[in-house]
Backbone as CSV, one residue per row, in Angstrom:
resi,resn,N_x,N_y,N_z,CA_x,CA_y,CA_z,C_x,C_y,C_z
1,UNK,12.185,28.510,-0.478,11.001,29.291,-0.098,10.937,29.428,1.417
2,UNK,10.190,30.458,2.100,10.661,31.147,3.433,9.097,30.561,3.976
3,UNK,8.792,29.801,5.125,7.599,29.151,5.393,7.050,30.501,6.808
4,UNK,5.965,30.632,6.828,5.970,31.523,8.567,5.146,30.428,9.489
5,UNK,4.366,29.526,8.961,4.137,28.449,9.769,4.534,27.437,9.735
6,UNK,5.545,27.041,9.095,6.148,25.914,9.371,7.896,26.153,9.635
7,UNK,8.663,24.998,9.941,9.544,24.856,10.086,10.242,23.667,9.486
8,UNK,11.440,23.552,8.586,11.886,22.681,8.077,12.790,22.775,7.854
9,UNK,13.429,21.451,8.271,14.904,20.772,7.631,15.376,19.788,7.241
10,UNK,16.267,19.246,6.624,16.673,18.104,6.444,17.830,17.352,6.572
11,UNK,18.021,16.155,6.992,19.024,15.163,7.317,19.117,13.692,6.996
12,UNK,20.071,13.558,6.116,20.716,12.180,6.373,19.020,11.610,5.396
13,UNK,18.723,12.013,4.480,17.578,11.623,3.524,16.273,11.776,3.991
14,UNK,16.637,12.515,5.405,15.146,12.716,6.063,14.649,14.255,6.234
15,UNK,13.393,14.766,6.075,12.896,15.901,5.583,11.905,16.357,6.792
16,UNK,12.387,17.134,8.095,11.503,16.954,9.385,10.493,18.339,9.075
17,UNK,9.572,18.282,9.159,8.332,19.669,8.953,7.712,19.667,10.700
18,UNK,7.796,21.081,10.930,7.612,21.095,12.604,6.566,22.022,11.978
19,UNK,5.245,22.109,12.548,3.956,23.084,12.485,3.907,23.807,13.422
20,UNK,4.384,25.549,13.252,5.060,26.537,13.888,4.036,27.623,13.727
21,UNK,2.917,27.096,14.966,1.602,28.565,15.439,2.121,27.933,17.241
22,UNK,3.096,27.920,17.705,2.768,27.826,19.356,1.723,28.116,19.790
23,UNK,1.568,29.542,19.467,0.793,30.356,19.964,-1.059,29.927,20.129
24,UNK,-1.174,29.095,18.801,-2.177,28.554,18.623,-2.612,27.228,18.548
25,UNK,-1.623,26.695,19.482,-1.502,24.823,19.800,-1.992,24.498,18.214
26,UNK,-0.823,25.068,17.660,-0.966,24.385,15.558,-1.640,24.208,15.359
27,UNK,-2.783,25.404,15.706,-3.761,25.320,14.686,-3.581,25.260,12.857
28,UNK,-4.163,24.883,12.428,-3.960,24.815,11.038,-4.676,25.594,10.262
29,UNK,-4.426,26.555,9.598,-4.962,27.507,9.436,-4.656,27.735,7.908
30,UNK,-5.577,28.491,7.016,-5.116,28.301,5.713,-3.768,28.359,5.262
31,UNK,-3.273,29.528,6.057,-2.240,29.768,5.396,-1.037,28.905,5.860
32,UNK,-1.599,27.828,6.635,-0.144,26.499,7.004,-0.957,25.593,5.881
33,UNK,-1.882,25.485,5.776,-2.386,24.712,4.570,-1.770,25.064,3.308
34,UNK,-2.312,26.130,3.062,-1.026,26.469,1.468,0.303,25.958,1.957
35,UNK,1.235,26.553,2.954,2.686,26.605,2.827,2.547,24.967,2.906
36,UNK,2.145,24.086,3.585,2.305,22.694,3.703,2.172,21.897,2.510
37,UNK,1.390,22.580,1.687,0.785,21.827,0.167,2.333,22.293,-0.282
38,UNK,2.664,23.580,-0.346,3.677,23.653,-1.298,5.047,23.090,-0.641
39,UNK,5.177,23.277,0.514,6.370,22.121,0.901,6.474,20.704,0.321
40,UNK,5.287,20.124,0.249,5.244,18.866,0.012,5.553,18.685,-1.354
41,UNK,4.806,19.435,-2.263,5.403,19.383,-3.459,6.774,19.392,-3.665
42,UNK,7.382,20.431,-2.884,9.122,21.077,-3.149,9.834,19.530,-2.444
43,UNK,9.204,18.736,-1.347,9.840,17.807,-0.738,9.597,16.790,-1.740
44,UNK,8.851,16.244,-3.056,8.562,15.171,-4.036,9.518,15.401,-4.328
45,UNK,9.622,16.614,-5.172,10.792,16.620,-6.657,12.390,16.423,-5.740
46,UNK,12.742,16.422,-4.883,13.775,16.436,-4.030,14.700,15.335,-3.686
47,UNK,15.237,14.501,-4.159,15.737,13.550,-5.007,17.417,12.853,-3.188
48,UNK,17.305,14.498,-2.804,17.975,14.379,-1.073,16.831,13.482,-0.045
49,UNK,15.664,14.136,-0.172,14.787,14.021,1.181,13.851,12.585,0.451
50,UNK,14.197,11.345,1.259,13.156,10.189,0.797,12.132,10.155,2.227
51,UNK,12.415,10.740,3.046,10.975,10.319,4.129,11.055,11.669,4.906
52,UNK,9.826,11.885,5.171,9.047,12.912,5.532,8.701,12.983,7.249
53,UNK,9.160,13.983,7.982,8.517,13.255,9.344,7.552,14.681,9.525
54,UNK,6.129,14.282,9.952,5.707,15.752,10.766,5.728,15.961,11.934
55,UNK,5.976,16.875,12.535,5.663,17.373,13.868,4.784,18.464,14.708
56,UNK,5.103,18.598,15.673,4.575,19.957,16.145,5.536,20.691,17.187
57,UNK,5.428,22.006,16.893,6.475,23.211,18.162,5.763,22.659,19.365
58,UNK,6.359,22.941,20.474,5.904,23.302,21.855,5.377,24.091,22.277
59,UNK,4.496,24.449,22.848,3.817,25.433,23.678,4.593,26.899,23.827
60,UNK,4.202,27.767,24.154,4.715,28.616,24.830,5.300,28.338,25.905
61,UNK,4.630,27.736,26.859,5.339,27.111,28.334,6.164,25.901,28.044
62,UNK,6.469,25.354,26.976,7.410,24.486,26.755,6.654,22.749,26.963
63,UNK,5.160,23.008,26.683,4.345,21.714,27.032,4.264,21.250,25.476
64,UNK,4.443,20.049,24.746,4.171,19.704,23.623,2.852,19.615,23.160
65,UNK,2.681,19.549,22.093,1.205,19.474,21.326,2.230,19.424,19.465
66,UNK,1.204,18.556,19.274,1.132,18.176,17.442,0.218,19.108,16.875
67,UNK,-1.306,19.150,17.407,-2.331,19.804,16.466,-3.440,19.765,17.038
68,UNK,-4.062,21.136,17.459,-5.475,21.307,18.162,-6.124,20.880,16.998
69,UNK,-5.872,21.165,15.400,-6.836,20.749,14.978,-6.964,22.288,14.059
70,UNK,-8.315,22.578,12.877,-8.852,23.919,12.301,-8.359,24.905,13.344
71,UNK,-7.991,25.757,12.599,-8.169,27.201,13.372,-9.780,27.603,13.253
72,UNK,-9.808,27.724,14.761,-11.547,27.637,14.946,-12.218,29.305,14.727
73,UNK,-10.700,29.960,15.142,-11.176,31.692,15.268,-11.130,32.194,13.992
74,UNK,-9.858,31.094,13.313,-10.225,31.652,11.605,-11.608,30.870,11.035
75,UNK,-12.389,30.169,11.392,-13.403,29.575,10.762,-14.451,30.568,10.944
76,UNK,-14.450,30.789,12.545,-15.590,31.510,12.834,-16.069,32.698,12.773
77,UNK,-14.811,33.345,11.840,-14.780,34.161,11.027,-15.419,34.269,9.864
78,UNK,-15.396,33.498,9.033,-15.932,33.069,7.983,-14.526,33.232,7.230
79,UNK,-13.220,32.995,7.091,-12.619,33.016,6.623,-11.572,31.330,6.466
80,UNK,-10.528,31.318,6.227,-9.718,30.264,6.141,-10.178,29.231,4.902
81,UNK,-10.240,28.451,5.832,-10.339,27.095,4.931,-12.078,26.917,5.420
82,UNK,-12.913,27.926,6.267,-14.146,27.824,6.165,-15.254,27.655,5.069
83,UNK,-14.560,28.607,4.292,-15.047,28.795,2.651,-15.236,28.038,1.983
84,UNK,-14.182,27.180,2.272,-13.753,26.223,0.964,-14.441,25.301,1.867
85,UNK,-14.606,24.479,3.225,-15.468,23.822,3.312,-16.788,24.000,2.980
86,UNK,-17.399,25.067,3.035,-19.107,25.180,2.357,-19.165,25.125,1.118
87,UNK,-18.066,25.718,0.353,-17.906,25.648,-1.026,-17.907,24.307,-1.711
88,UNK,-17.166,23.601,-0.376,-16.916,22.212,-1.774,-17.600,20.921,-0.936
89,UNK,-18.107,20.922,-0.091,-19.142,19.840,0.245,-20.235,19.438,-0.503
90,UNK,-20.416,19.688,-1.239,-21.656,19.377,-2.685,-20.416,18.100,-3.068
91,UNK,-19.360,18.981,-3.289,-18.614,18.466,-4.452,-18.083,17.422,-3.832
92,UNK,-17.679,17.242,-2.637,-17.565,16.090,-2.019,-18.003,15.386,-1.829
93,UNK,-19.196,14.990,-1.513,-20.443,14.210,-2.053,-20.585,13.431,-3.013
94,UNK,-20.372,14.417,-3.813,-20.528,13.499,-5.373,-19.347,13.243,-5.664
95,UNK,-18.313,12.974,-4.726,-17.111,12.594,-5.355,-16.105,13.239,-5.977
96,UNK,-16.035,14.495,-4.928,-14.943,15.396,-5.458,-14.722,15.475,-7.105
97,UNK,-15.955,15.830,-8.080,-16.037,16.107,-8.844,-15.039,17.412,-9.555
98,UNK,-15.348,18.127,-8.642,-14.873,19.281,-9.067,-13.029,19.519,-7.952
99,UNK,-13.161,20.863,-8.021,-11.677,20.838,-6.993,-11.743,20.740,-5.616
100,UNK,-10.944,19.932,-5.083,-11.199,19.609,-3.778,-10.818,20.904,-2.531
101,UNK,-11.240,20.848,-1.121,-10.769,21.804,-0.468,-9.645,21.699,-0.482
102,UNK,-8.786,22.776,0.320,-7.220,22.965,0.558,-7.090,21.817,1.454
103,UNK,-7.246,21.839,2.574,-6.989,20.817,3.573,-6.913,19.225,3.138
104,UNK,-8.168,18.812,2.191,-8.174,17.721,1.860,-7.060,17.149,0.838
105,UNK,-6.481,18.061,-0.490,-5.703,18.179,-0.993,-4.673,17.870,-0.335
106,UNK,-4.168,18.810,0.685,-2.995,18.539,1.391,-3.185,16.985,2.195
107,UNK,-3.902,16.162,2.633,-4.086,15.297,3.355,-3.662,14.155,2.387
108,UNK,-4.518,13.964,0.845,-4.120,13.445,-0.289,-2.928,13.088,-0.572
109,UNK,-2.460,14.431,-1.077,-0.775,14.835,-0.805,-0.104,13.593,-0.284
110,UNK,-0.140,13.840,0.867,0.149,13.077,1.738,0.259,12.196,1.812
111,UNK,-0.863,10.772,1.398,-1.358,9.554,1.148,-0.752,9.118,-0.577
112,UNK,-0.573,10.211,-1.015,-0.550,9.726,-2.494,1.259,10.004,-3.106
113,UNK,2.052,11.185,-2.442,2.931,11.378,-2.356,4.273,9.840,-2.151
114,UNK,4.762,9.240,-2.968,6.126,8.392,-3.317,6.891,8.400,-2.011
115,UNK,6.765,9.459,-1.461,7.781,8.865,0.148,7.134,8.642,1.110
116,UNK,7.498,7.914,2.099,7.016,7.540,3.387,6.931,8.785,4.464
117,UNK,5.474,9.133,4.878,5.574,10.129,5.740,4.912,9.628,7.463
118,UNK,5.802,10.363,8.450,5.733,9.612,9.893,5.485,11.101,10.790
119,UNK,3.956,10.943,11.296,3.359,11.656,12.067,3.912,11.515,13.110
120,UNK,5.221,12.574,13.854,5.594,12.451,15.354,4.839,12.937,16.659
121,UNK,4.021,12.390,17.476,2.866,13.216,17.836,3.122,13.222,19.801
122,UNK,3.150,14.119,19.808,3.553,14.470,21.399,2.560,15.115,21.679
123,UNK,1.767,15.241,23.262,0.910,16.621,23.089,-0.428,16.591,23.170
124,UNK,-1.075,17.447,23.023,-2.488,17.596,22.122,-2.253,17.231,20.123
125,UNK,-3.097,16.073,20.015,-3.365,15.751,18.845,-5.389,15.565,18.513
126,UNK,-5.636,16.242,18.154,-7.426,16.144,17.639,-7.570,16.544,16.839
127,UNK,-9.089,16.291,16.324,-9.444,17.171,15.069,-8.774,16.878,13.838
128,UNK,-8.682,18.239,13.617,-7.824,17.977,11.923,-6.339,17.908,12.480
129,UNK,-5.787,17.833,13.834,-4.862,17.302,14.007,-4.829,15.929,13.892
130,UNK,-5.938,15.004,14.445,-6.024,13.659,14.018,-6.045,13.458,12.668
131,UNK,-6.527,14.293,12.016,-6.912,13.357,10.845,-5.140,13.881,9.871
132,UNK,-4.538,15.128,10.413,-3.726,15.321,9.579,-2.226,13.875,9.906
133,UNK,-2.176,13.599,11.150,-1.710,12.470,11.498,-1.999,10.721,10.899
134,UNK,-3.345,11.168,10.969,-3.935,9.597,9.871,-3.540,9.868,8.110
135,UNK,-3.155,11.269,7.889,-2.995,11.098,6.455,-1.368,10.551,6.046
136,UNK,-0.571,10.657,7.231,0.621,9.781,7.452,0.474,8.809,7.180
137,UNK,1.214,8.120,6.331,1.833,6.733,6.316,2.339,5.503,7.827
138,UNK,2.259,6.582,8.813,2.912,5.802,9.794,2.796,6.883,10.880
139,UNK,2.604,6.601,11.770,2.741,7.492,13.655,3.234,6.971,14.502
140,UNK,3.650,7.567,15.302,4.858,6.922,16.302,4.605,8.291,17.501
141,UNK,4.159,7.970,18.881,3.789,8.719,19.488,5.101,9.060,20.782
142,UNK,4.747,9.412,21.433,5.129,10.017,22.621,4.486,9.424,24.042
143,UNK,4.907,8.847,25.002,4.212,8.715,26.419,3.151,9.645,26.729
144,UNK,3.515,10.725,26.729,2.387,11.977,27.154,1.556,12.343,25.962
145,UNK,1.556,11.628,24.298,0.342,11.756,23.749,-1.119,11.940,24.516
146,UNK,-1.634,13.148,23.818,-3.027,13.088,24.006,-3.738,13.116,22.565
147,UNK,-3.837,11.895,22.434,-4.927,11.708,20.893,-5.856,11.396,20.919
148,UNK,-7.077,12.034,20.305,-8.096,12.054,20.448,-9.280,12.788,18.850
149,UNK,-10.379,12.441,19.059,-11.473,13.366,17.999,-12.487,13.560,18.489
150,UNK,-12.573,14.976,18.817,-13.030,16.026,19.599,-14.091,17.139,18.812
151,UNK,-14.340,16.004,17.492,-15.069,16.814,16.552,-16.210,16.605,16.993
152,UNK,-17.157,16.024,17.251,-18.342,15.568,17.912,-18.831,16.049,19.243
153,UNK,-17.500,16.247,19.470,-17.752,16.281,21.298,-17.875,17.657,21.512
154,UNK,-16.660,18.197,21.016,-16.917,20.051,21.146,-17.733,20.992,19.794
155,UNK,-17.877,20.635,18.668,-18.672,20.934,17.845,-19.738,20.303,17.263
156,UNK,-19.910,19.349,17.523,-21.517,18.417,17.555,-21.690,18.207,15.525
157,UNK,-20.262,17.814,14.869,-20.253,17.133,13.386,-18.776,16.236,13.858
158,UNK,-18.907,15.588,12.614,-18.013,14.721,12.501,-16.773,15.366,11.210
159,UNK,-15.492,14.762,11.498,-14.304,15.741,10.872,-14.463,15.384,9.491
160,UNK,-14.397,16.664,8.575,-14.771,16.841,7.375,-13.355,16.448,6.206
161,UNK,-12.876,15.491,7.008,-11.320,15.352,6.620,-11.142,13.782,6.582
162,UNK,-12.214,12.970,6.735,-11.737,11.791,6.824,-11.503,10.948,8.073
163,UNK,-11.577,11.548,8.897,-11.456,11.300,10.459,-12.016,9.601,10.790
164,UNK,-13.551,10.301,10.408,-14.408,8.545,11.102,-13.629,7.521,9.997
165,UNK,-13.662,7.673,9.058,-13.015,6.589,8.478,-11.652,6.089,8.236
166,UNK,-10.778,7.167,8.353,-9.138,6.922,8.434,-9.422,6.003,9.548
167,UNK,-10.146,6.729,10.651,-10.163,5.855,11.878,-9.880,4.252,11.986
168,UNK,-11.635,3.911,11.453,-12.143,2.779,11.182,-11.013,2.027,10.553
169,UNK,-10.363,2.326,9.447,-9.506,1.574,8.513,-8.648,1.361,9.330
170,UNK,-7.844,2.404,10.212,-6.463,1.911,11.316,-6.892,1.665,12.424
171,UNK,-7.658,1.644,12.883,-8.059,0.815,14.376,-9.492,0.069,14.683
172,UNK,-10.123,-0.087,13.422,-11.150,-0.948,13.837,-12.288,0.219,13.755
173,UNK,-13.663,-0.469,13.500,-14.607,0.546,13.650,-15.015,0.651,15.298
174,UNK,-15.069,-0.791,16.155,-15.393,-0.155,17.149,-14.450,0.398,17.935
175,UNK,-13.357,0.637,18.183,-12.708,2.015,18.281,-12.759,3.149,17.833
176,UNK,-12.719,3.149,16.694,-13.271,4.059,15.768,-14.362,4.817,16.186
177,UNK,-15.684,4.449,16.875,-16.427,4.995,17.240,-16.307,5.450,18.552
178,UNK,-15.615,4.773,19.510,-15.592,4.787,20.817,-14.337,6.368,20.755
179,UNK,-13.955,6.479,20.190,-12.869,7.531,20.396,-13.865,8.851,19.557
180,UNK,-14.549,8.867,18.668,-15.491,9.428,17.840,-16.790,10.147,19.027
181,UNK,-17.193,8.961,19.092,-18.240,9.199,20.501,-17.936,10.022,21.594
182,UNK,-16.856,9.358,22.062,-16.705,9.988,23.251,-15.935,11.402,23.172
183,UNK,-14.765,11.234,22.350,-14.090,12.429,22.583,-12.945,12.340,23.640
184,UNK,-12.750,11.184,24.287,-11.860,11.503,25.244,-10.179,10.798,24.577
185,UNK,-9.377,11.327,25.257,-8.156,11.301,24.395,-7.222,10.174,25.324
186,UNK,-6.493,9.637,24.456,-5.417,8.600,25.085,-4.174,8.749,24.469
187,UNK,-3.340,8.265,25.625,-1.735,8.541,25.512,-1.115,7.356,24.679
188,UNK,0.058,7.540,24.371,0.690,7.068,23.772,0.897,5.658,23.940
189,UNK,0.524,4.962,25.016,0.652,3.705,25.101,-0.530,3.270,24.297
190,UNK,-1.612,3.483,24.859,-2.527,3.190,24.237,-3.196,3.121,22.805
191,UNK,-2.305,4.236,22.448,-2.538,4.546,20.728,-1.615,3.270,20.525
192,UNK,-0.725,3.113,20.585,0.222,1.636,20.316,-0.251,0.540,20.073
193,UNK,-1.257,0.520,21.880,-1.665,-0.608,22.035,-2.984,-0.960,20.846
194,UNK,-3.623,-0.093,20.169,-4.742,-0.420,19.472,-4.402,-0.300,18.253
195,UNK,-2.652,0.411,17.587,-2.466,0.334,16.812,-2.547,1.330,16.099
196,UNK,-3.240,2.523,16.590,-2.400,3.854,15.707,-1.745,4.213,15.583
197,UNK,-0.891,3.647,16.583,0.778,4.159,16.444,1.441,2.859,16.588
198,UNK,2.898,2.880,15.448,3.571,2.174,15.549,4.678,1.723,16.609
199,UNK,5.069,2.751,17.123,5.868,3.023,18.282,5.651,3.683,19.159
200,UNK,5.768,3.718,20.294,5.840,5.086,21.246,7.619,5.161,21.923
201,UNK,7.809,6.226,22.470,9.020,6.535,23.432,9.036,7.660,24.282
202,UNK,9.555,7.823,25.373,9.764,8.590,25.961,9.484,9.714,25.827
203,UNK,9.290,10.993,26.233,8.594,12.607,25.562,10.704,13.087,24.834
204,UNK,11.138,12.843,25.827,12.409,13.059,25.267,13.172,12.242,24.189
205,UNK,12.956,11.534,23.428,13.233,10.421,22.987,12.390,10.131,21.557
206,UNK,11.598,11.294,21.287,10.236,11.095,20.254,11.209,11.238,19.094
207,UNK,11.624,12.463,18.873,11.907,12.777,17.494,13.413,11.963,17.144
208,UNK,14.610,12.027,18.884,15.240,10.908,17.987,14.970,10.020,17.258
209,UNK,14.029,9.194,18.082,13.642,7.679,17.882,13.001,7.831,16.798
210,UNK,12.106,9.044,16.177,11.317,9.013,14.976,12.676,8.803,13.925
211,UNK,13.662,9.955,13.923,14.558,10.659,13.257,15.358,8.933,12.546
212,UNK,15.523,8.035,13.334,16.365,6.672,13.680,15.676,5.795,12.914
213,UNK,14.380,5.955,12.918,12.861,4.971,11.900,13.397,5.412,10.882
214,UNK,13.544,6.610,10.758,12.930,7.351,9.187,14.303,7.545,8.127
215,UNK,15.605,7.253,9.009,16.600,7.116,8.205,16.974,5.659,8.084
216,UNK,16.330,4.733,8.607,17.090,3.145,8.024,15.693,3.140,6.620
217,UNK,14.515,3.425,6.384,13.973,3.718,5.514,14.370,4.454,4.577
218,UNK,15.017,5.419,4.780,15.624,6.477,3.796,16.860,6.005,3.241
219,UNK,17.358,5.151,3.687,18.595,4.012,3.348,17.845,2.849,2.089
220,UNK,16.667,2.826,1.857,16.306,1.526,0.728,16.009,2.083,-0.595
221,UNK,16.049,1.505,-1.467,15.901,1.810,-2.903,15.000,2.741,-2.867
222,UNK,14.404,3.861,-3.232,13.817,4.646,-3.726,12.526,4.360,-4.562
223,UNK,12.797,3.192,-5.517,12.249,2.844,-6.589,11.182,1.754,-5.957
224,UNK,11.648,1.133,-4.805,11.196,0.027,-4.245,10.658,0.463,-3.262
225,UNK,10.889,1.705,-2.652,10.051,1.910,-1.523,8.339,2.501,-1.773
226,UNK,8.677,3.192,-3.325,7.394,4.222,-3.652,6.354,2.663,-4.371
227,UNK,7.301,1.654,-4.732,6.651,0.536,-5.287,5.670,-0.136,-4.097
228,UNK,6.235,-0.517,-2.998,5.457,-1.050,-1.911,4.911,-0.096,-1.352
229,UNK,4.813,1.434,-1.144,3.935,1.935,-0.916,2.460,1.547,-1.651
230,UNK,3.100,2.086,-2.860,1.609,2.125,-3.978,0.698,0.243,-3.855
231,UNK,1.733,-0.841,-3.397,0.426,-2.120,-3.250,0.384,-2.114,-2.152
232,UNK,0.559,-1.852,-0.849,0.168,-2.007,0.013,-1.341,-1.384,0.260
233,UNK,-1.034,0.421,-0.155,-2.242,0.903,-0.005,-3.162,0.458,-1.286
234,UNK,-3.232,-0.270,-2.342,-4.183,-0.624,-3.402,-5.015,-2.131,-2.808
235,UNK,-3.923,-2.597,-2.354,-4.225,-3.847,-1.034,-5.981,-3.635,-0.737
236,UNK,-5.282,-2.635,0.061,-6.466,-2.461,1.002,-8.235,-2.343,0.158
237,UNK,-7.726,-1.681,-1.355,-8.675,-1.562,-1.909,-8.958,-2.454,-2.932
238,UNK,-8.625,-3.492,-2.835,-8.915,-4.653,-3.961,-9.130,-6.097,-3.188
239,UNK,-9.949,-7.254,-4.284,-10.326,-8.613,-3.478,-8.560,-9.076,-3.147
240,UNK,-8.701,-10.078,-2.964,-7.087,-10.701,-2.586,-6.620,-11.133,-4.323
241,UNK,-7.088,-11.668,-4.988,-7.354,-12.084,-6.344,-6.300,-10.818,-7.409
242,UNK,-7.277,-9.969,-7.126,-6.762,-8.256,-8.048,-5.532,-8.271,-6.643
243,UNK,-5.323,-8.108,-5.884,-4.475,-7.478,-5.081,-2.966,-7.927,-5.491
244,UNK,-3.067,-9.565,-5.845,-1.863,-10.105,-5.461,-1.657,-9.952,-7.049
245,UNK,-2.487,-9.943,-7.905,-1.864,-9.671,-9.946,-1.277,-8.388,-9.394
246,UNK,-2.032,-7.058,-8.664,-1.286,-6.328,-9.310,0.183,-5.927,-8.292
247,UNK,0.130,-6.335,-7.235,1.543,-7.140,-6.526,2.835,-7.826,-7.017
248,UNK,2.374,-8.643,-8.270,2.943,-9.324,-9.323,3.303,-8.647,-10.297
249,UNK,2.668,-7.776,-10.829,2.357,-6.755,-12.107,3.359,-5.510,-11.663
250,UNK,3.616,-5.009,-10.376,4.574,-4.126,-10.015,6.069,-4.748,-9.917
251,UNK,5.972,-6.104,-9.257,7.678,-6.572,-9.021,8.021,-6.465,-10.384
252,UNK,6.593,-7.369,-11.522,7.739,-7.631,-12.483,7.833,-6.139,-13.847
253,UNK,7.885,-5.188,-13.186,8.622,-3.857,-13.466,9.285,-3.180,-12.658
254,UNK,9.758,-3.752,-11.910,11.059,-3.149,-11.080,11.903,-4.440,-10.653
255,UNK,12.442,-5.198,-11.801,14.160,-5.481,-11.534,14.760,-5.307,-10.567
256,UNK,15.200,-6.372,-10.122,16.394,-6.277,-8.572,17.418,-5.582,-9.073
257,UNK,18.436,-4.640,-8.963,19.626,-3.752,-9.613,20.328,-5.512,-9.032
258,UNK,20.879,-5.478,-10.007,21.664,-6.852,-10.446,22.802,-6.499,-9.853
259,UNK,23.514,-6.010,-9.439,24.468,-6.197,-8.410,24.161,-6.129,-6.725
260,UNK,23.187,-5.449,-6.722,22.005,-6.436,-4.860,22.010,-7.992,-4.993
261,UNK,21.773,-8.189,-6.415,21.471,-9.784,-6.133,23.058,-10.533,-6.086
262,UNK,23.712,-10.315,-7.174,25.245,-10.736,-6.350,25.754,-10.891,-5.293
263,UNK,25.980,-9.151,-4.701,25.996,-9.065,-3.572,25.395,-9.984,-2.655
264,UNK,23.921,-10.374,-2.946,22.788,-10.946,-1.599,23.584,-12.529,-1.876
265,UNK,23.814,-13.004,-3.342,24.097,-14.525,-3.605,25.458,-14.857,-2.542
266,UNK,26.389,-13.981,-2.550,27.615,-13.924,-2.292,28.073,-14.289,-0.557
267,UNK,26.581,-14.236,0.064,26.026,-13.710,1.848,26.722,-15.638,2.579
């Protein structure tokens, strides 16, 4: 399938998605929302690609950025993914009863999707650029990161995507708020240092160094990687009690392939 906002390829078990509006510091806009939902799908069934990296194009002037965030000119339109936010905020409320927006779907996706996905973030990152980065499994920034949530600060709500609370869960609530509050954005050391990002490197050095993560991962069992995905994140949502049965309850349905353990006896 032929993407017009995105960009994709793959290597060596790794599946890189670059978000291709320059023009509009990646904005995200419905129609990268559809093509991204359906990439992701086409990247599950795909049996080549075990880890996922996202990115963002460069500027026109060749300055990086990940994601301003909504396309604000398609919102203020009344078009995009505007719709579907007025449309389905009832429904969100009560618990996504009914069908969820596009954006949120795709964020899901994301979180719920069997492979490991790694937000590469250089740039301008806010907004539903933050939060599309928190729906990663993992981030790994850039020196010249600018990350930040700018939902408060320049539109006076909070991101309708999960934002305050992805937050809270990966860096603490009072960070969480302090970056919420204020609006002001920090570089890549700093995201490190508090723990939104796992790594940082050099601006030149991002996507190798991502590219280098994401293939010694793409090197492990398959079966075992989508397994420790699924308790790690249930972890988070259960006492220690439920956490560690169903920790127990997953190993003992996935068997060591009996020639690893030879092999490992043999060391």
């Amino acid at each position: 399938m032929a993407y017009e906002t995105l960009l994709y390829e793959k290597e060596e078990g790794v599946g890189l998605i670059t978000l291709n509006r320059p023009h509009r510091l990646n904005a995200l806009s419905a129609q990268l929302f559809a093509e991204l939902e359906a990439l992701l799908d086409e990247i599950e069934k795909d049996d080549e690609v075990r880890v996922v990296i996202i990115t963002g194009a460069p500027r026109p002037d060749g300055r990086p950025c990940f994601s301003a965030g909504a396309d604000l000119k398609e919102v203020a339109e009344g078009g995009g993914i505007a719709a579907g936010i007025r449309a389905s905020t009832l429904d969100r409320v009560e618990g996504f009863v009914t069908e969820k927006g596009l954006e949120v779907r795709v964020f899901d996706k994301l979180v719920n999707m069997g492979k490991p996905s790694i937000a590469a973030i250089d740039g301008i990152c806010t907004a539903g650029g933050i939060e599309l980065a928190m729906s990663c499994d993992m981030r790994v920034c850039s020196e010249t990161a600018q990350v930040s949530d700018m939902h408060i600060r320049n539109l006076g709500i909070i991101g309708g995507a999960g934002a305050c609370t992805r937050l809270a869960r990966i860096v603490g609530p009072a960070k969480a708020l302090e970056l919420a509050l204020t609006g002001e954005p920090i570089d890549g050391n700093e995201a490190y240092r508090i723990g939104f990002a796992i790594k940082v490197f050099p601006p030149d050095k991002l996507i190798l160094g991502t590219k280098e993560l994401a293939k010694k991962m793409a090197a492990r069992r398959p079966d075992a990687v989508r397994a420790a995905k699924a308790v790690i994140y249930a972890a988070m949502d259960m006492d220690l009690h439920q956490a560690l049965r169903f920790d127990l309850l997953t190993f003992a349905c996935l068997p060591p392939p009996i020639e690893a353990v030879q092999a490992f006896a043999k060391r």
